[in-house]
Each structure stands twice: as C-alpha cells, then as structure tokens.
matplotlib code that plots the C-alpha trace (Angstrom):
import matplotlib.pyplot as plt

x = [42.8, 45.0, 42.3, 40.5, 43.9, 44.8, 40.8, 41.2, 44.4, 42.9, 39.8, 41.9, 44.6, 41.4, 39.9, 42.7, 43.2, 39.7, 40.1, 43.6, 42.1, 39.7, 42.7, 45.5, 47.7, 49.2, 52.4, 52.3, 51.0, 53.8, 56.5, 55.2, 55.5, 59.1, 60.1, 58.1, 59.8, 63.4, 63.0, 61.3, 64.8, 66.8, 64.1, 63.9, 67.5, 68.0, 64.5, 66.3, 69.8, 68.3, 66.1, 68.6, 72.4, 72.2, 75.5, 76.3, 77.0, 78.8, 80.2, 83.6, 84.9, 84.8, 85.5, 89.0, 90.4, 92.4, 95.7, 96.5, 97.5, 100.2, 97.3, 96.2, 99.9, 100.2, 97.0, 97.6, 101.0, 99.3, 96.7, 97.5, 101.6, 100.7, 99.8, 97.1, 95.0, 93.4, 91.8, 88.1, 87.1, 83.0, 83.2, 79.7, 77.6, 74.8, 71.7, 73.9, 76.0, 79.8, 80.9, 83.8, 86.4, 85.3, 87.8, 87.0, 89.1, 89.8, 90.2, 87.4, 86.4, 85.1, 85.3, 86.6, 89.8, 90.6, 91.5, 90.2, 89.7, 86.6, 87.3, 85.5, 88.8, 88.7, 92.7, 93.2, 91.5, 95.2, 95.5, 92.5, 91.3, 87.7, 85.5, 81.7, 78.7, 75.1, 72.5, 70.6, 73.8, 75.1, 75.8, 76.4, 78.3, 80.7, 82.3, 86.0, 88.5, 88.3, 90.9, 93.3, 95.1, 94.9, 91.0, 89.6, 85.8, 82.8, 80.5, 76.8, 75.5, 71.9, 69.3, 66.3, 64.0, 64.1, 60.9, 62.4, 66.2, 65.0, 68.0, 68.5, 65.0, 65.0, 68.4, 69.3, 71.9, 73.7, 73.5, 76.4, 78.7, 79.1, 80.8, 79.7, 76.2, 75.3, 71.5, 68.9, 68.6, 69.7, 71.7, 73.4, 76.8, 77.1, 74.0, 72.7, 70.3, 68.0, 68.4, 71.0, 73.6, 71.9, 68.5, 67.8, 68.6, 66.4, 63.5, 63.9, 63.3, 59.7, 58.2, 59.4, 56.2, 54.4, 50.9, 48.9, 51.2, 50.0, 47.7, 44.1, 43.1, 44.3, 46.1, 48.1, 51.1, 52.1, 54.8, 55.5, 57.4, 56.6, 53.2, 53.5, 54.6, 54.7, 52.8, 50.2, 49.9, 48.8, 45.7, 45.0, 45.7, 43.4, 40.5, 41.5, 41.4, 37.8, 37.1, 39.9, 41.8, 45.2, 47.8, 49.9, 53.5, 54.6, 53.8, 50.8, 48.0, 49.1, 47.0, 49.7, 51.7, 54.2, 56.6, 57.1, 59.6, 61.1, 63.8, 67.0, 69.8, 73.3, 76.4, 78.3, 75.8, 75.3, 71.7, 70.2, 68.4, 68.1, 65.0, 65.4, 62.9, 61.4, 62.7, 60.2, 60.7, 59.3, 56.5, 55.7, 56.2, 53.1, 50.8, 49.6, 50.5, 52.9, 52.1, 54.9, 54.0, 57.1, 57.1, 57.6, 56.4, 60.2, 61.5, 63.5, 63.2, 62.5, 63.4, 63.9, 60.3, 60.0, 63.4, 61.7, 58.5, 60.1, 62.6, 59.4, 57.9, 54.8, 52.8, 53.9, 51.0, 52.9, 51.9, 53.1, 52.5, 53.0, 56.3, 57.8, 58.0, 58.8, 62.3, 61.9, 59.2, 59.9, 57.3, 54.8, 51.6, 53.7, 52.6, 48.5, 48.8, 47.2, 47.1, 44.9, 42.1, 40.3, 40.6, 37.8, 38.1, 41.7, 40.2, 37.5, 40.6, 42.8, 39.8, 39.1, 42.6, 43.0, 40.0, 42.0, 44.9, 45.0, 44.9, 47.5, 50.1, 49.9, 51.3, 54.3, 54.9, 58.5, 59.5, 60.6, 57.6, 54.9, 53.6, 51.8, 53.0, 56.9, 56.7, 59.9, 58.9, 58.6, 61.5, 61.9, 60.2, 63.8, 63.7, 64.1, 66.7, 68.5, 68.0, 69.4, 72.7, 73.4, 73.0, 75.4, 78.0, 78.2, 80.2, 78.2, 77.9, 81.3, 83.3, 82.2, 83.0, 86.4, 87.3, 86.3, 88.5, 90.9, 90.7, 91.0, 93.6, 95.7, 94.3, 95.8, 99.1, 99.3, 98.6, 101.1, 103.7, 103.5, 105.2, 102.8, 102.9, 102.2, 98.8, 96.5, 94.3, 90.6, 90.8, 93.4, 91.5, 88.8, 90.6, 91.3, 88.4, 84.9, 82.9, 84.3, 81.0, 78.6, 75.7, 73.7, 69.5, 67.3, 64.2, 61.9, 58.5, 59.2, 58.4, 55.9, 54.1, 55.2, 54.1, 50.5, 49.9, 47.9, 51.1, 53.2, 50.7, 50.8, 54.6, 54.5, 52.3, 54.3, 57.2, 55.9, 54.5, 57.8, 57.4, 61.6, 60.6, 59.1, 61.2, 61.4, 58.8, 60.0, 59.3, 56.5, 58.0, 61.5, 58.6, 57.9, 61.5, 61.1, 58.6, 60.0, 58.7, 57.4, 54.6, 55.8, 57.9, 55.1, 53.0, 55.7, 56.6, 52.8, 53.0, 55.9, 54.2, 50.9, 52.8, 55.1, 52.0, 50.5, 53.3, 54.2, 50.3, 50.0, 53.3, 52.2, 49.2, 50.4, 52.8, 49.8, 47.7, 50.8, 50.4, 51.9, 50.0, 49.5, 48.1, 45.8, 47.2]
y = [209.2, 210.3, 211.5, 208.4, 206.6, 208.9, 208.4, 204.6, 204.9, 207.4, 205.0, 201.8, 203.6, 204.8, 201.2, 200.2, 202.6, 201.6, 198.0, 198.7, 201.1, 197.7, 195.3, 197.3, 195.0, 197.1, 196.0, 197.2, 200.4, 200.2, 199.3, 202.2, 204.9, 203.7, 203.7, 206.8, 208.6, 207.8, 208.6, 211.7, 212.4, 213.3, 215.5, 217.7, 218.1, 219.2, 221.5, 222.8, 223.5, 225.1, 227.4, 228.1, 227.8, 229.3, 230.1, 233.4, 235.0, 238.7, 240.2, 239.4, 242.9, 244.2, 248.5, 249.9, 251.0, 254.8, 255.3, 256.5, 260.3, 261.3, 262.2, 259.1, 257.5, 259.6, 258.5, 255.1, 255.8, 256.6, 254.4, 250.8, 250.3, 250.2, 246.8, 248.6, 250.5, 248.9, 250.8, 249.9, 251.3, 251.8, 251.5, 252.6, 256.1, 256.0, 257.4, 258.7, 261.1, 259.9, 258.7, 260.8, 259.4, 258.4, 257.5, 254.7, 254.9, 255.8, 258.6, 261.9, 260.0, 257.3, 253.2, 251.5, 249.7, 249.0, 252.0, 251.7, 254.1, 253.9, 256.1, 256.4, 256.6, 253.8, 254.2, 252.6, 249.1, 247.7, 248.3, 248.2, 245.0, 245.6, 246.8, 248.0, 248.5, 250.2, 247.8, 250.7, 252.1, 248.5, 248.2, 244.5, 245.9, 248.3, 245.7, 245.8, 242.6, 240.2, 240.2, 242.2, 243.1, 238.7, 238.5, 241.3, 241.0, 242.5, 244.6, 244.9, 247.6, 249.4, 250.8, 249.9, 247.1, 244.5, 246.0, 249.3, 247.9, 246.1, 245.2, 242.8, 241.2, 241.0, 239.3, 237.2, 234.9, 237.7, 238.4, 235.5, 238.0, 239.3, 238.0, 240.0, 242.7, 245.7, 246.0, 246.8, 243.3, 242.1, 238.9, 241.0, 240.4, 244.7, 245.5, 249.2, 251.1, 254.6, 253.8, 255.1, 254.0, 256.3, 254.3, 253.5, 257.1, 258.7, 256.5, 256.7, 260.6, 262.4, 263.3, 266.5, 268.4, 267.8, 266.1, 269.5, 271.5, 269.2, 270.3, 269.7, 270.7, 266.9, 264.2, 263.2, 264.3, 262.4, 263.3, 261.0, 262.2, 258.8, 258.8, 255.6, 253.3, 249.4, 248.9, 251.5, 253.1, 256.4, 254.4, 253.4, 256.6, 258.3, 256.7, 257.5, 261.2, 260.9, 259.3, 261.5, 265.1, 264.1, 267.2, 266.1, 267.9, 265.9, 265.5, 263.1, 264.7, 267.2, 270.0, 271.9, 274.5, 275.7, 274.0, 275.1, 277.2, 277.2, 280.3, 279.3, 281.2, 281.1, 279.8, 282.7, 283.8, 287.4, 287.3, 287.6, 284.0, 282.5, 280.7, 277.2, 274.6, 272.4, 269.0, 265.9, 264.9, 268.3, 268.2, 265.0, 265.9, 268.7, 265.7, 262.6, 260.4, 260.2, 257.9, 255.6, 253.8, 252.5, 251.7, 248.1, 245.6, 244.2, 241.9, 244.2, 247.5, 250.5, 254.0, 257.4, 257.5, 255.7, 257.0, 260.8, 259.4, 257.7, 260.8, 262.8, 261.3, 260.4, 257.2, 255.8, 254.4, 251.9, 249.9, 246.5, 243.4, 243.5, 241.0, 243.2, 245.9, 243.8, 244.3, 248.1, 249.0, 249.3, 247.2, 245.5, 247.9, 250.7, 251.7, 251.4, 248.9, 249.9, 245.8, 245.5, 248.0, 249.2, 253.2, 253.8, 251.2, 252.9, 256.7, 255.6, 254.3, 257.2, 259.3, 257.5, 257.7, 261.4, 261.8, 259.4, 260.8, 258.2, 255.5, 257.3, 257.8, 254.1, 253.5, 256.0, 254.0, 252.8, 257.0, 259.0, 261.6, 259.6, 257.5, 259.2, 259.6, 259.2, 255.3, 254.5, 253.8, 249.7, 247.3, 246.9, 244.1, 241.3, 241.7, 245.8, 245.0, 242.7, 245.6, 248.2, 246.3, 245.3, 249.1, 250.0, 247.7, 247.2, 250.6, 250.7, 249.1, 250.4, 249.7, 246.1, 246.2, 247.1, 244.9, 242.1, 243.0, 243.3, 239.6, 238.3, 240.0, 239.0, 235.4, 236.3, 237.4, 234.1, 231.9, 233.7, 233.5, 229.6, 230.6, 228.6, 231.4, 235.0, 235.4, 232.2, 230.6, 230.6, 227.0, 228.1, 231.2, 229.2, 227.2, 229.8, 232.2, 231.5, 234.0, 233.3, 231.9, 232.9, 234.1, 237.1, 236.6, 238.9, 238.7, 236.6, 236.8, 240.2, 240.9, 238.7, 240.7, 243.8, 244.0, 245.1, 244.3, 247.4, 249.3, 247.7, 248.5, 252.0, 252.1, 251.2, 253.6, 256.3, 254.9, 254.9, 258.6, 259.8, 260.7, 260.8, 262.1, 258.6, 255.2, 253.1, 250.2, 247.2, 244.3, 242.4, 239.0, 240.2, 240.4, 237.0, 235.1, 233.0, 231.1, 227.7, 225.4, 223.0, 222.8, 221.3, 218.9, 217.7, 216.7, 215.0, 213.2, 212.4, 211.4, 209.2, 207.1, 206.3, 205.6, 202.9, 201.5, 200.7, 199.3, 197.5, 195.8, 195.5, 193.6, 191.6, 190.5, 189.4, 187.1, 185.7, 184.9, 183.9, 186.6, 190.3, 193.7, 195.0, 198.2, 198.8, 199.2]
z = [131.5, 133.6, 136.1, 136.0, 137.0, 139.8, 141.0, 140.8, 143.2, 145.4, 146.0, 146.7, 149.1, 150.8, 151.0, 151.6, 154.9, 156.0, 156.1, 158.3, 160.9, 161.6, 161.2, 162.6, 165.6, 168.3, 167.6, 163.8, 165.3, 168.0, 165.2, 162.3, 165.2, 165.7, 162.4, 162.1, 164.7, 163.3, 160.3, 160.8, 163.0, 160.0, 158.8, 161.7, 162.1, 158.2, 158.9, 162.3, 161.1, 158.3, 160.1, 162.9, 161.9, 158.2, 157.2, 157.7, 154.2, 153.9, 151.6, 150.2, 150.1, 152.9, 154.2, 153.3, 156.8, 156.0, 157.0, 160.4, 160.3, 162.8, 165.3, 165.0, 165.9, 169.0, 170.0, 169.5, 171.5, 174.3, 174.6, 172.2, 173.1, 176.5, 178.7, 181.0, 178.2, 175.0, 172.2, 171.2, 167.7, 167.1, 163.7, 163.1, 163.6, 166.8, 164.7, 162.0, 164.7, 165.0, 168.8, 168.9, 171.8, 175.2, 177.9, 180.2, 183.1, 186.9, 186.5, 187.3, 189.9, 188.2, 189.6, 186.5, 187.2, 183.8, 181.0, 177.7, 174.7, 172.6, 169.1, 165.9, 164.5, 162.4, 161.2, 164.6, 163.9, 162.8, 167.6, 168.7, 170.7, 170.3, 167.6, 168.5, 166.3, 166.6, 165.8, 163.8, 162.1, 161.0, 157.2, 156.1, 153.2, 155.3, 157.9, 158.5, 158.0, 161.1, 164.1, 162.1, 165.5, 167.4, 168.6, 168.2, 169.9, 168.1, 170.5, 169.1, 171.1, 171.5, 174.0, 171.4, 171.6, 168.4, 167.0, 166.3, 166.1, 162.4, 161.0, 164.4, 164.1, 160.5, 159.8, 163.3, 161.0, 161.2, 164.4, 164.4, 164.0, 167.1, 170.0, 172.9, 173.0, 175.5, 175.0, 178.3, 178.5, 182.5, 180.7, 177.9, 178.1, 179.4, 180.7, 180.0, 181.6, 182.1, 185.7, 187.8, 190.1, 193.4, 192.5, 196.0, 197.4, 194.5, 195.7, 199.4, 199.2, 200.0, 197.1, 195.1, 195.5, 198.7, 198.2, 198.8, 196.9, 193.6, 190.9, 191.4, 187.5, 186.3, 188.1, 185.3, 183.2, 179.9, 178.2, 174.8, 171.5, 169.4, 169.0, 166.4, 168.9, 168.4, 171.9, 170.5, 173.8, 172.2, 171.1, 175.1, 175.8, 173.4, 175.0, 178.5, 177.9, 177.1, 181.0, 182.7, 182.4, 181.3, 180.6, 177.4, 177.3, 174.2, 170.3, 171.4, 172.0, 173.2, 175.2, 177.1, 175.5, 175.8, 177.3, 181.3, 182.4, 185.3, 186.4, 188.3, 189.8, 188.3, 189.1, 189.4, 192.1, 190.4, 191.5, 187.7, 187.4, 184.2, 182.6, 181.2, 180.3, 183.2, 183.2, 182.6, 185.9, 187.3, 185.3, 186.7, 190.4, 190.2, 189.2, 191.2, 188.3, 185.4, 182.5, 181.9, 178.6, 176.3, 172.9, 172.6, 176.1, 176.1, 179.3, 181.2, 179.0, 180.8, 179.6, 181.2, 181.4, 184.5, 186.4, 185.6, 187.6, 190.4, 191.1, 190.6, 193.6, 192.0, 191.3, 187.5, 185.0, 183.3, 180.2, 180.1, 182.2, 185.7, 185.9, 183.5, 185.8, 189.1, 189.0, 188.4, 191.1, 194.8, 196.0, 193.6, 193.9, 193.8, 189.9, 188.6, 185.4, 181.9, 181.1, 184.3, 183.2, 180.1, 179.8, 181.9, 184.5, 185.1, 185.1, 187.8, 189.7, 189.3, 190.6, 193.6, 194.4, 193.9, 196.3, 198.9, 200.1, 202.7, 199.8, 197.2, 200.2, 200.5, 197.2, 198.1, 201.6, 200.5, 200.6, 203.6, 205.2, 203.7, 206.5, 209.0, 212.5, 211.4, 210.9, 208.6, 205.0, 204.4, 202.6, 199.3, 197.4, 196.8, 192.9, 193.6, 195.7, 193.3, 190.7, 193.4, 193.7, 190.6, 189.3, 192.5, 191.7, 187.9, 187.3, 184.0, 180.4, 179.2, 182.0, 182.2, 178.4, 179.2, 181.9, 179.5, 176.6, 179.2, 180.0, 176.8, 176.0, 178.9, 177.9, 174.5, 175.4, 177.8, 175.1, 173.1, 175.7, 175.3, 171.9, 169.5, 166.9, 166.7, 165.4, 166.6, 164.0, 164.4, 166.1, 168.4, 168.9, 170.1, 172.8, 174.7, 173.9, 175.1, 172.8, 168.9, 167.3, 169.5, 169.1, 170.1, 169.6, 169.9, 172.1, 169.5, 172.5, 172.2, 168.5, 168.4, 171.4, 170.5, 167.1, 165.6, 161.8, 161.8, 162.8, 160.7, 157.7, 158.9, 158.9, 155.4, 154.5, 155.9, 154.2, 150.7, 151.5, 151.9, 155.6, 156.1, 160.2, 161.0, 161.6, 158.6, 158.0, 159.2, 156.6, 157.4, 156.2, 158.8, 162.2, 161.3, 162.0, 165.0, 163.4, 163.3, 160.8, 163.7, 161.7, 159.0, 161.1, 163.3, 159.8, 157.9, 160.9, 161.6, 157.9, 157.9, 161.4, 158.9, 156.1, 157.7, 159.3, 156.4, 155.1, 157.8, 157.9, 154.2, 154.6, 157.8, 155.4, 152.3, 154.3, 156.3, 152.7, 151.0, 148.3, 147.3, 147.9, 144.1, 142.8, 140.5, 137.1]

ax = plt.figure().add_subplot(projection="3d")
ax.plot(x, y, z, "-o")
ax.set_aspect("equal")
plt.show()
C-alpha cells in the first residue's frame, strides 16, 4: 500500500512538473531563482562555517610544566629579566631529537639586531614570550597552558611539505592554534630555506669541474635516500635508467658503491691528509647533470638537492612544473624539466646535449668562464633576483622570529604602561595584537597534487607490516580535507530554485482557476 501511495505521488509531481516546464512565465522563473537563491544563503553559510571554522576542541588537561632548577633561574636571569632579550621555549622534539639552546643574537658575527633564546627547557614557559612547535613532533594531548607569561605567540615550525607533515594536513582546525609559522613557504610568517644567503656568488662561479675534466661513462648523478616519495619520482626514474646511464649514489637504485672518497689535508698543516666522504655536491660537479627530484611538487619547496647542483656547476633535472622552480633557477632554461618529457624523450635530450658542448654551455651562460671569447655571463631572470635579495637580506627564519616577538612584546609592555591591568584579557589582547586567532593553512593544491592513492595504499601497507624505517601512512580520509562540500551546496541550492518555482506556478494557477492545488490522497 504504501508503495502504491508513494507511486501515485511520484506520477502526479512528475505530471505535474511536465505541464509547468510548458506553462512556466519568466517572471515565476525569475521570482523561484530569487527565492531560491536566498534561501539557499543560510544553507551555505551553516555548510561553510561548518567545514571551515570548526571549533577548535583540545584537551582540557593540558602538560604539567616542571619546576625550574637553579640552572634554569640563572638562565632565565640572564636572558628573561632583561628588556633587550626574550626567551622562546620549543616545547616539542624536531624528529624525536631535543633542540637543546640556540642563541639568536649579534653576536659571532651574525646580523640579528634583536637577542633571543630558544630552549627546550620547558621550566622556563612561566618567562618565555614565545613558545614553538614541530609540526611532526606535535602532540594534541601534551600542549602547555596559554599565555601563561601576557601573549605568548605559538610558532608552528617545519621544513616538510603537508604530504609528509600529516598531522598538519590531516587536522587543519587545529592548525588554529598557532599564531605565527616558519615553513619553506615565501609567505610564511619566517621563511626558511636550503638556499643560502651567498646564492648569487655560489651561482656566478665557473663550474667546479671544468667541462672536459667530467665523466664521460654517464652524464648523470642521482642521489635520493626516500625512494617512497609522494611525487613517485623514483617510478620516473626507474624508466629513465632503461633509455640512459644514470650513476645512483643513494638507497634508490642504486648502482654505485661505495660511497666516494675524497682525501683532504688537515688543519694543522702536518702534511698527513685525511679521507672523508665526498660531498653530494662533488659528486654532482664530475657529471653533466644532477637529478633534482623532491618528494612532494610543493609551491616554493626546494631542498638541498638543488643548492648541491647549482654550487656543483652543473645543469639540475628537476621534477616539478616549470613555475615552481622560476624563482629558484637563474634564468628559466637553465634546468631540463621531467614534467616536459616522458623518460625517453628526456634521455634523447640529455644525449644530444652531452654530444653538444656548444649547446650544454648555453644552459650554464649565467656563470663566469662559460661563454666563449670572455663575454660576461647574462642577467638574471627578475623572479631570481627577487629570490637573491630576499635570501641576502632576511638574516634567516629565526632571527625574523625574534625581531617579531620582539615587537609584540614592546606592544605589550606599551599597552601595559597605559595601566589597564597587569595581565590583558583575550579581547584586550586582541586590540593590540594582530596574530591571536589566526590561522595557519596548509597548502590544500599541494596535497591534492602531491598525492598518489597508489602511494598512499602502499604506505599502509608498510604500516600494517610493521616496517618502523618508513614514514607513517597518512590516513586516506585526512588527504582528502579541502574538499568543500560545494557539491552539496550547488544541488540543494539548485533544489530549492525548482522547488519554489513550482510552488510559485502551482500558486499562480490555482488563483487564476479560482481553485486550490491538492494531492492525491
């Protein structure tokens, strides 16, 4: 019965529907959009705030902070009662290892202007003015007590990408929690980098090993220690062997071993020299080319894989697209591009341009002694440039870190000099403190990009073998949270427009014949 009842209704709604599509006036169309539309408004506000401002839920107990020792006091002495110096605490591990103490200060001829103290001595939270925190060594259930000393900033700090930072990508509602981060990202609040300040100098000078001097048995060196990467490089690279010789130095594939040695005099200049192990970056300067290939395609992450080619001298095989690596590369065509070739259409370049001397110099034209004749190597492209100067002038992640605290704690003490109380409340905090609430995302394009289901699997299945040398698997349901529910939006809203048209008709119509719209019974 109950069927037949729902058939019955289902056959006049869609009679019903048919006769209005013939019937319909524009300005009942016009009017059920309208309506529609504002009453789908609501809806996607409760769907967005939903999705995007969760409240952020933690823990009500929160980490017991141990009382200072007397070494802690005199520390705190020198570096908390003081108006020029601030303590930072980093309350968490880096990869399990604590951070011990780093100064950050004028001092060893170093350009900060500003002297901080950054301590895993977490007795000295009660003076610090900053607390920092490793995005891989965070432990929602071992956070300290909030602005125990006035405002005391959190710092969320890493050099990883989200796909293999996946407490970051997995929880970004708690990402709310932190006022200020210091990832490789350019518009992180402290950049950090591989790259170093004397960029420009390292790339102006001729290559290390002169073009002749270079190995002819393969043109290129790889070096890679992940070979599980998110970007699945290793898979590209796999197939390129097959077209090319390629000499691997690391745990991928690797065909050379041992690892070169290279012997060195000492510094006492008693004439016995001493072996050590080569550097990457002199592997890479006896080759024509040095695969570059990071784990995850991120905007603006490079590693020390591509400082080690350029102070190599040598042209870098880069994975990733080619406007991810404009900022990086001293003019554009200065790297080859694995996203620009299959495997084999890169090895027939790589062989052409090892028979071309002529050609492969051209590549190196932005370094001294590489044009022929003496002609002075050519500008740098503008986005190199940019990159040059802001790496010459930034005096690095922590020191920017520290002249920040700095300035909110002098805007602190001024707003406590007004004498409105000794500890300010969150609103007042907030008056006079740009960063409370703020948020820090993670790069959303760059997990979706950077992540292959078939890597995930296999991180799971290393996981559940027990395989404790690999990085844990990343839940598959965590890779998936930028998805807005847009979707769902779009088709109630979509929903809500026919519905009030037909309404809107049916009503339009029974007025015009003097009778009501009825179901059936």
């Amino acid at each position: 019965m109950a069927f037949a009842r729902a058939a019955a209704a289902w056959s006049y709604a869609a009679g019903h529907g048919r006769r209005l599509l013939h019937t319909v006036s524009w300005k009942a169309l016009g009017a059920g959009v309208l309506l529609g539309a504002l009453l789908a408004w609501p809806l996607l506000l409760v769907y967005g705030r939903a999705h995007w401002t969760r409240t952020v839920l933690l823990p009500e107990a929160r980490a017991a902070v141990p009382p200072p020792t007397a070494e802690d006091l005199a520390v705190a002495a020198e570096w908390a009662d003081r108006n020029d110096s601030l303590v930072i605490v980093a309350w968490t591990t880096v990869f399990g290892e604590p951070v011990g103490e780093k100064r950050v200060d004028g001092g060893a001829g170093k350009a900060c202007p500003r002297r901080c103290l950054i301590t895993n001595r977490r007795a000295l939270l009660p003076f610090a003015k900053g607390v920092m925190f490793h995005a891989r060594d965070v432990k929602l259930d071992d956070l300290p007590e909030r602005d125990v000393n006035g405002i005391q900033p959190w710092v969320l700090f890493t050099a990883e990408t989200p796909p293999n930072d996946f407490w970051p990508s997995s929880a970004p509602d708690q990402l709310r929690l932190f006022d200020y981060s210091m990832t490789y990202r350019v518009d992180s609040d402290f950049p950090q980098t591989y790259l170093q300040a004397n960029l420009a100098q390292v790339v102006r000078q001729p290559p290390a090993v002169p073009l002749a001097a270079k190995t002819t048995v393969a043109p290129i060196a790889w070096v890679q220690s992940n070979c599980r990467t998110f970007a699945a490089r290793e898979k590209y690279m796999a197939e390129l062997m097959t077209h090319v010789q390629v000499h691997s130095y690391g745990s991928c594939l690797r065909n050379q071993a041992p690892w070169p040695t290279v012997q060195v005099p000492t510094k006492d200049g008693d004439g016995i020299p001493v072996v050590r192990d080569k550097k990457v970056s002199e592997i890479f300067a006896e080759y024509r080319f040095a695969v570059v290939a990071e784990n995850s395609d991120c905007h603006d992450y490079v590693s020390e894989k591509l400082w080690n080619a350029l102070e190599a001298g040598v042209v870098p095989i880069v994975g990733g697209p080619r406007a991810m690596y404009a900022s990086f590369l001293p003019v554009p065509d200065a790297a080859l591009f694995m996203d620009e070739h299959t495997p084999e259409e890169l090895a027939a370049r790589v062989r052409a341009l090892a028979k071309d001397d002529a050609a492969y110099l051209h590549m190196l034209r932005y370094r001294e002694g590489v044009l022929p004749d003496g002609q002075a190597p050519v500008p740098f492209s503008s986005q190199f440039n940019a990159t040059v100067h802001r790496l010459a002038t930034s005096r690095g992640a922590n020191c920017q870190m520290c002249m920040r605290l700095h300035e909110d704690w002098d805007s602190e003490r001024e707003y406590l000099a007004r004498g409105r109380g000794t500890v300010p409340s969150e609103e007042q905090a907030a008056a006079y403190s740009p960063i409370r609430g703020s948020a820090v995302r993670p790069d959303r394009e760059c997990v979706r990009a950077s992540l292959d289901p078939d890597v995930i699997r296999a991180h799971k299945r290393r996981q559940q073998t027990g395989d404790d040398e690999l990085l844990p698997a990343p839940d598959e349901a965590a890779v998936t949270f930028s998805a807005t529910p847009w979707g769902a939006v779009a088709f109630s809203a979509v929903l809500l427009c026919v519905v009030c048209i037909w309404a809107l008709r049916s009503l339009c119509k029974a007025r015009a014949a003097g009778v009501s719209v009825e179901a059936p019974a």
